[in-house]
N, C-alpha and C positions, 0 to 999 in steps of 0.2 A: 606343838602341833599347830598352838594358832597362829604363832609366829611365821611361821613355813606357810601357811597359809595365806598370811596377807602379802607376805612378800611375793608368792608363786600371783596373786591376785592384779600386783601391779607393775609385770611385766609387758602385758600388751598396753598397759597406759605409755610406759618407755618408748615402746618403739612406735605408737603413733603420734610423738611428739618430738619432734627435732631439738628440744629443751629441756635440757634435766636438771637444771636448777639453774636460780636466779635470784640476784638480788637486785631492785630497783630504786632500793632507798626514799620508796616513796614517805614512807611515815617513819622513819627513822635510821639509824645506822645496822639495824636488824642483824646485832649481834657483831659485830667488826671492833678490830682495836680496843679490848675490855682491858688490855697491859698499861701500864703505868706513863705517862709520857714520858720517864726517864729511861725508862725499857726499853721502849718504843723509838726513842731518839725523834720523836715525831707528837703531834698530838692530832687526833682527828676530830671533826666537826658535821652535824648535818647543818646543812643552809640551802633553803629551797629544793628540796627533793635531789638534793645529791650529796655525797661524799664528801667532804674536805681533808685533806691530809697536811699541815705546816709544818715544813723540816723542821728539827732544831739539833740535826747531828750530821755526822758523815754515813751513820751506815740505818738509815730511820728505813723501819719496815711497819705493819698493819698487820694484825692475823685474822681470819675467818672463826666464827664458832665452828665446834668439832662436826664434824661432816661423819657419814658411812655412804660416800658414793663409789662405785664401779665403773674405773676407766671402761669405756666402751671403743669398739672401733671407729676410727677418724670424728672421735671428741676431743673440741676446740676448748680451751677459756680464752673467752671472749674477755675485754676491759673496753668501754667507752670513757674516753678520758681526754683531759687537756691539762698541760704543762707549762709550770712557769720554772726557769733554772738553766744551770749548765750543763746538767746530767743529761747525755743522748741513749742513754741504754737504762732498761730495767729490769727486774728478775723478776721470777715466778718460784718459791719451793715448797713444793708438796710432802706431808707428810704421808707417808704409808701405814697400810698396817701392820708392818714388822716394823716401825719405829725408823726406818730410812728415808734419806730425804730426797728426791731428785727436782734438778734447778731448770729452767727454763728464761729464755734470756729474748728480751724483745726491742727493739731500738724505739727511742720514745722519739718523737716528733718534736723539732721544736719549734712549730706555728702554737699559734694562742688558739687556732679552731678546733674543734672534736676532731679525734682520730680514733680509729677501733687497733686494738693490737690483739694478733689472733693469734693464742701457744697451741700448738700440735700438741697432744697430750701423749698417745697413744705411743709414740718410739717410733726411732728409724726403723727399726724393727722392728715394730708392733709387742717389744718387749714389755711395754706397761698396760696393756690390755687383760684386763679380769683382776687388774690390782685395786685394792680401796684404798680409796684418798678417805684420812682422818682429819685432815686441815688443810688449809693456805695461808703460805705466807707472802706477802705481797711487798716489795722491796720499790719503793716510787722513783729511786736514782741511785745508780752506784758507781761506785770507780772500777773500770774495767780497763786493761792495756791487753792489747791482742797486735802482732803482727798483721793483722786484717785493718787498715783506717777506719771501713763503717762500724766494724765493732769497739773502736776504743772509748769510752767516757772519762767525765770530769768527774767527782766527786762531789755529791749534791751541798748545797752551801744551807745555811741556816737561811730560812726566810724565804727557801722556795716552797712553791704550792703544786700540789697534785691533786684535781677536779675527776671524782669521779662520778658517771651519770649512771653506768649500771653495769656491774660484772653479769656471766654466764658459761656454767656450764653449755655449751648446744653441738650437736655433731653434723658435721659437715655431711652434702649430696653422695651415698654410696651408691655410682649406677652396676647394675645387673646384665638387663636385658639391653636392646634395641631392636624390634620387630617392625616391619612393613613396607621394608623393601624388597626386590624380586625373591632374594636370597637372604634364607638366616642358615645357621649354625648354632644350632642346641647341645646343650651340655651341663657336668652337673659339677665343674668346678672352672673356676676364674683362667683357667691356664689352655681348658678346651684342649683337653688332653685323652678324652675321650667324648667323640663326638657324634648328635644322633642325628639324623636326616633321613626324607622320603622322597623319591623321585618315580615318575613311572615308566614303564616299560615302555619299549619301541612299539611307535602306533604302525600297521601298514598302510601307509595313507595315500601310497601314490604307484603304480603297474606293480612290480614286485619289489620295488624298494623299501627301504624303514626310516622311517620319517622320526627322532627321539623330540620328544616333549618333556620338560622337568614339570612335574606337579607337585608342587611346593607343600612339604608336609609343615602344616598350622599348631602347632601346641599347646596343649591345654595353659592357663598363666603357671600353675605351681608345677606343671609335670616336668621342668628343667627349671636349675638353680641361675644358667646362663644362656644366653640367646645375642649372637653378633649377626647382624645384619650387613648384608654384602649385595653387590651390584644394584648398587641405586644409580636413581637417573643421574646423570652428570649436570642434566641441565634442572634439578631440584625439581621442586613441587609436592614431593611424594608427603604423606599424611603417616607421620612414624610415631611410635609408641616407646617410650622411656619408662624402666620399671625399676626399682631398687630402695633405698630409704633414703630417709631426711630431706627429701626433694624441694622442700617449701615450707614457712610456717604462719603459713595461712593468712589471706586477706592480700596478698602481693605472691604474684608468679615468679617462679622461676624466669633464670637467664639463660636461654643455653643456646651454646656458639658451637658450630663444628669449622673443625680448624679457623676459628677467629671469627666466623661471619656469621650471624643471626639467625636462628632458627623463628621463623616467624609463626605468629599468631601460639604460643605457648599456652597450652588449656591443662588445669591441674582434672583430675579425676573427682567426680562429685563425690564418689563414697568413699576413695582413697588418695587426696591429694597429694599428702607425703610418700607415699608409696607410685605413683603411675601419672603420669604428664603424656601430653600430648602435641606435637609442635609438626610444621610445614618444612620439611629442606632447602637450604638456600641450592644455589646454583655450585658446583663442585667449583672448587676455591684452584688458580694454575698462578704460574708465576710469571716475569716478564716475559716468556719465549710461548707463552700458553700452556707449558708443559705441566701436568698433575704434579705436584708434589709430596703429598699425603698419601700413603696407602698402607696401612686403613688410617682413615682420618680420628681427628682428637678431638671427644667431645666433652664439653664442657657446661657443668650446670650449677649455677652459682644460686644462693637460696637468696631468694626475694626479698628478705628483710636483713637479712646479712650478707652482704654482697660478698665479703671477703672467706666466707665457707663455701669452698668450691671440691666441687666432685667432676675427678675426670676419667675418660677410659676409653680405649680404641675398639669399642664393639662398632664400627660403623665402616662400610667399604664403600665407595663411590664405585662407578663400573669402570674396570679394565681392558688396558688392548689385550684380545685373546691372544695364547700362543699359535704357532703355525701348526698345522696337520702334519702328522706323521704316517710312515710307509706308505707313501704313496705307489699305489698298482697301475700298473698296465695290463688291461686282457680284453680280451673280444674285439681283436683287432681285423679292423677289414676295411675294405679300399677306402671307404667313405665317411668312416667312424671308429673310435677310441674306447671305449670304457675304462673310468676314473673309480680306483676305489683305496679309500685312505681309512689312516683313524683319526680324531679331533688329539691335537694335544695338549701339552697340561698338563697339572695335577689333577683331581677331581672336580673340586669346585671353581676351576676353570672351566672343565667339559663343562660342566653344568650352567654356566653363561652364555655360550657358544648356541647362538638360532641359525646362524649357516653358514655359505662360503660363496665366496669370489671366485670364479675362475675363469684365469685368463689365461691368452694359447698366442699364439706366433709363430710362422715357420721359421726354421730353424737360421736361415740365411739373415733376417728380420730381425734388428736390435732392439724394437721396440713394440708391447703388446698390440695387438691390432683388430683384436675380437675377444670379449668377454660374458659372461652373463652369470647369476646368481642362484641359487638353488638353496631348499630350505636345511634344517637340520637334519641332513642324511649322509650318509657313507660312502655311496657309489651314482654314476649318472654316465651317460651316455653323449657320448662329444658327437656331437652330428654336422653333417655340410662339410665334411674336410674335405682337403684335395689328396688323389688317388697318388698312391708310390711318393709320399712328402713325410719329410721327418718334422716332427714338430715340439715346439718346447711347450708346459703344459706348466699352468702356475695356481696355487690357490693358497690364498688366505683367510683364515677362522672369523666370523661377523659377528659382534656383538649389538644386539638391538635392543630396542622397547619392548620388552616380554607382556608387557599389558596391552599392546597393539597385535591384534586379534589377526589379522595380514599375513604376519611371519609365521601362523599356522596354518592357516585354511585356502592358503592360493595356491596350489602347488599343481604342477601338469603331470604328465607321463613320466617324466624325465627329471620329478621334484624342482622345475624349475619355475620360480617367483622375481618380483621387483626386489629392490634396495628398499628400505624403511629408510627416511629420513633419520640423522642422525647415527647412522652407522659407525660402530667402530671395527675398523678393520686391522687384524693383524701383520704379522711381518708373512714373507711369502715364500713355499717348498714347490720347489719345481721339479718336471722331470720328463723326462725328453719319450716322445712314440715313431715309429713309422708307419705309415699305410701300406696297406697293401696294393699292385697296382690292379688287382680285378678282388671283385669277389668269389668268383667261381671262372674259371679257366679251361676250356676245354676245344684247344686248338685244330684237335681231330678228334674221331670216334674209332678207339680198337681197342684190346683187350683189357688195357691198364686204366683204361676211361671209365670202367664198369667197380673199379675196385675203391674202399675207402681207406684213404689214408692218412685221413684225421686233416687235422689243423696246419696250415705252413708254420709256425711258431709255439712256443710253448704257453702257458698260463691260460687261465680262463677262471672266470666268474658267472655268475649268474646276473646278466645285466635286469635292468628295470624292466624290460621288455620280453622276461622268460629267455632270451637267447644266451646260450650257452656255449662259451669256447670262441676262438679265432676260427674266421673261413680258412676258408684250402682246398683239396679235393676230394670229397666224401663219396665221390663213384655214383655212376649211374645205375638204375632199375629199368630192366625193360621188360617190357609187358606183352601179352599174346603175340602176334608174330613181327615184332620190332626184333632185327640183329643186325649184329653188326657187321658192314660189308667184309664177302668171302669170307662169313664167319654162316655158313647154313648148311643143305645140306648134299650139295653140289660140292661144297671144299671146306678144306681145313687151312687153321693160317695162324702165323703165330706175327708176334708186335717186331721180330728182329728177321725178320726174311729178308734175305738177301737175292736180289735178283738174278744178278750177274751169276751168283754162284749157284744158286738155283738149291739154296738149302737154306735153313734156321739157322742165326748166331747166335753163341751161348748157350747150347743144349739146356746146362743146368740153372739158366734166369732166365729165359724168355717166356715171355708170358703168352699164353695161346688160348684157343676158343675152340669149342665144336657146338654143336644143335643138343638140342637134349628134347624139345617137342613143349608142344602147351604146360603154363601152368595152370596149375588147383590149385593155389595161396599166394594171388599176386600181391596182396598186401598183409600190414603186420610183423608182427617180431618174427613169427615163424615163416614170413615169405618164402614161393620159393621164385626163385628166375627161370622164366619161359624160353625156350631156344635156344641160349646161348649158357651154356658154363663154363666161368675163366679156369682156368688150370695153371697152378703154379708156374711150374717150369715139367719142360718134356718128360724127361726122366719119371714125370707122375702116372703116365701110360704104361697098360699093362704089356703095351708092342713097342717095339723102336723100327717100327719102317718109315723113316723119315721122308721119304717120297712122298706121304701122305699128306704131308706140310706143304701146299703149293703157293700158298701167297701170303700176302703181307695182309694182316688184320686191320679192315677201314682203308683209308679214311674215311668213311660216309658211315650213317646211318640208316640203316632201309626199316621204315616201319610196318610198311607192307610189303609183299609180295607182288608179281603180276599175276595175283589167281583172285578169282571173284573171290567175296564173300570173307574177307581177310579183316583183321584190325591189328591196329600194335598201336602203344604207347610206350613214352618214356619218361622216366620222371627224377629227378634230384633229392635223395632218399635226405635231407638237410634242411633244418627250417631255416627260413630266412628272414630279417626282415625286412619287410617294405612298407612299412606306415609312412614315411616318409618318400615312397615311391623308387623308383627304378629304371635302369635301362638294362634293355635286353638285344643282343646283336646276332643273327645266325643264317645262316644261307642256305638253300634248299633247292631241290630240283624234284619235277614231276619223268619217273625217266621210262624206258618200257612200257608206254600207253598199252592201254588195249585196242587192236585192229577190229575185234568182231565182238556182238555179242554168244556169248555159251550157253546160258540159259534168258528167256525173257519169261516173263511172267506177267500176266494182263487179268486184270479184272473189270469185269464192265462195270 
């Protein structure tokens, strides 16, 4: 039990040390080469705080005293050494605790200066991890022949020397996390294979449009095992956080390059250096055409005192061109205006980059855009200023900007439309073709079919920014107290297809007709009713067929009064419209039937 104990006790010493054993040779050979010098083929020596090793065979090796360490994940043996000979390779073999040996092979330098030779411990496959090493045996030159040239060696001669300054176990930078760019991705295994995020709902921020904002959910340090950081500034500067082990071993910073280029101002964590650093983004790294060519970039974090333990991993994403918007709609079509309604495309964490869109228009005859403007992260907008009865081509692509530039939310008009942010990135571009209408409302005469609605000239309709609903067309007139429509009162009856010459109705069964019906009591409202004049299908809907009754043709005019005192009538367009941006209105009228006398006057003094 107390065994178990001390061991369970010196597991956090392990992982806050990038070191798990070491020899420096300061005061002696501390246990190395206790074998025979004939054993050995070798004899070793301390001289001034290092190692000596003097061949005196072909196959001279060193052993370590017996160890009980635990490969750990990406643990290195380190060797600080210098070489005198013709041997260019050297081994490393480990004993296990099943008594098996596995060898490790490193190419020895052959300058007279210090060189470090770093063995990967751990396996191509991580198949030596959780094994105990009971020994090392250290081999200073051997004869190796390999079809590979950098791997072949000579066979070490007698009288060569091998300088050691200091072996080590120590484990290379394992990174984790990368937090503090616009975008992360949490998760609770290396493959991010399931993954957490928080974003917030559609704000309404602008007439009736939705305005989408990503609100970037922040995670506790332990509440995810992984965290990849995505849409950074392209042009650097951002302030990011590095979390994982062995990051440092203290008293000298880490080094850490993305894709190659310097993360500057590198600050270890005061209460956890080996575990969490801190560094600036360089500027995103392009090639000679400028073009990106990292995605996600590769970052690299070398430990400060052993440069050659390096820890790498693609948690980091510079910002991308978004994709192009998909289904693009057409509705609410009318002489003067379009409405645009699409969805972002992409996978997910593409939407979630996207602050807005470009769109650009052209009529149709026109090869090249010739009016555009921007709009923030919303779904639909209103094309305003077009020209009446013109087909137009309609183009937009997805913007990616500075999410920390406060602009790309809070400027937005009617119409959700804003400036460019400097620095924009703009996508590839989905186009798609509208026509105007050439009025908004059309009503070239007043007779029975003028009074009727029948909807939209075209199909589709949206709910634009501006509450209006549907494409115009002709939605039929209301009229009001004694407004009717000429030879539609109660003098005559008249139907829209009279024929004069023949002095009867065409089409019995579609002609549309009118008679009086007398004041309304609900001229407004769902339940209106219409004063004086009601349309009737077609003839056939009378309880009579004396067709003589039909004597004239319904309109042209509209008569809102009568020639009798004391009259009024109105007419009105039961269809909202807009006109925030103003209108023209055209119609002719005549004063006809004066009155010659007065019928009653009324005097008060």
């Amino acid at each position: 039990m107390h065994c178990l104990l001390f061991i369970f006790a010196l597991l956090p010493l392990l992982v806050q040390s990038t070191t798990d054993l070491k020899y420096e040779f300061t005061h002696g050979l501390e246990g190395w080469g206790r074998a025979t010098s004939s054993e050995m083929q070798a004899s070793i020596s301390h001289r001034g705080d290092q190692a000596w090793i003097d061949v005196e065979g072909s196959e001279p090796y060193v052993d370590s005293p017996f160890l009980n360490m635990t490969i750990s994940p990406e643990q290195y043996l380190a060797i600080r050494y210098r070489h005198v000979g013709p041997s260019t390779s050297g081994k490393v073999s480990l004993t296990l605790e099943d008594n098996s040996q596995v060898e490790f092979y490193f190419r020895i330098a052959v300058e007279s200066s210090w060189n470090i030779a770093h063995l990967h411990l751990e396996g191509k496959k991580r198949e030596f991890v959780g094994k105990r090493i009971f020994q090392i045996r250290l081999f200073p030159g051997i004869q190796r022949v390999s079809h590979n040239s950098w791997e072949q060696s000579s066979a070490p001669d007698s009288g060569d020397g091998f300088q050691i300054d200091w072996i080590r176990l120590v484990r290379a930078p394992i990174l984790h996390r990368v937090i503090g760019c616009n975008g992360v991705k949490y998760s609770n295994n290396d493959k991010f294979g399931e993954i957490h995020f928080s974003f917030g709902e559609p704000n309404n921020s602008y007439g009736n449009g939705k305005h989408y904002r990503t609100n970037w959910k922040r995670a506790e340090r332990d509440e995810f095992a992984y965290a990849l950081s995505f849409n950074c500034l392209r042009g650097g500067g951002e302030n990011i956080t590095i979390e994982g082990y062995n990051l440092g071993e203290g008293g000298v910073p880490a080094t850490v390059l993305i894709d190659n280029v310097s993360c500057k101002h590198v600050t270890h964590d005061a209460h956890n250096p080996r575990e969490r650093l801190t560094c600036i983004t360089p500027p995103m790294s392009t090639d000679d055409t400028n073009e990106y060519h990292h995605q996600p970039s590769l970052i690299k974090v070398s430990n400060g005192k052993l440069p050659g333990l390096v820890g790498t991993s693609s948690i980091l994403a510079y910002a991308s061109i978004p994709p192009a918007p998909r289904n693009i709609f057409i509705s609410n079509v009318a002489s003067r205006s379009i409405d645009l309604t699409w969805n972002p495309g992409g996978k997910l964490w593409q939407r979630l980059t996207c602050t807005g869109f470009i769109i650009r228009w052209r009529e149709i005859s026109t090869l090249s855009w010739t009016n555009s403007m921007v709009v923030g992260n919303v779904t639909t907008t209103s094309m305003r200023g077009l020209a009446s009865n013109t087909t137009y081509t309609f183009g937009i692509s997805s913007l990616n900007e500075n999410q920390t530039n406060p602009l790309w939310w809070n400027s937005l008009d009617l119409y959700g439309r804003r400036k460019i942010l400097p620095g924009a990135l703009e996508g590839p571009t989905a186009a798609v073709q509208g026509h105007t209408l050439l009025h908004d409302v059309n009503i070239p005469h007043f007779n029975s079919s003028s009074t009727q609605d029948y909807g939209a000239e075209m199909d589709s309709a949206t709910k634009g920014p501006t509450d209006v609903y549907g494409r115009e067309g002709h939605y039929g007139l209301s009229l009001l107290g004694s407004a009717n429509i000429a030879n539609c009162n109660s003098s005559y009856f008249c139907c829209d297809d009279y024929d004069n010459e023949r002095g009867e109705c065409l089409g019995h069964g579609s002609s549309l007709t009118c008679r009086t019906t007398g004041p309304s009591n609900k001229p407004f409202g769902i339940d209106r009713e219409i004063g004086f004049v009601t349309v009737i299908a077609n003839l056939s809907s009378y309880e009579w067929a004396d067709w003589g009754m039909f004597n004239r043709r319904c309109g042209p005019s509209l008569r809102l009064t009568p020639s009798e005192s004391r009259s009024s009538g109105a007419v009105w367009y039961q269809r909202q419209l807009e006109v925030g941006e103003g209108f023209d209105t055209v119609f002719s009228f005549e004063i006809a039937n004066p009155s010659s006398r007065c019928v009653i006057y009324h005097w008060e003094p």
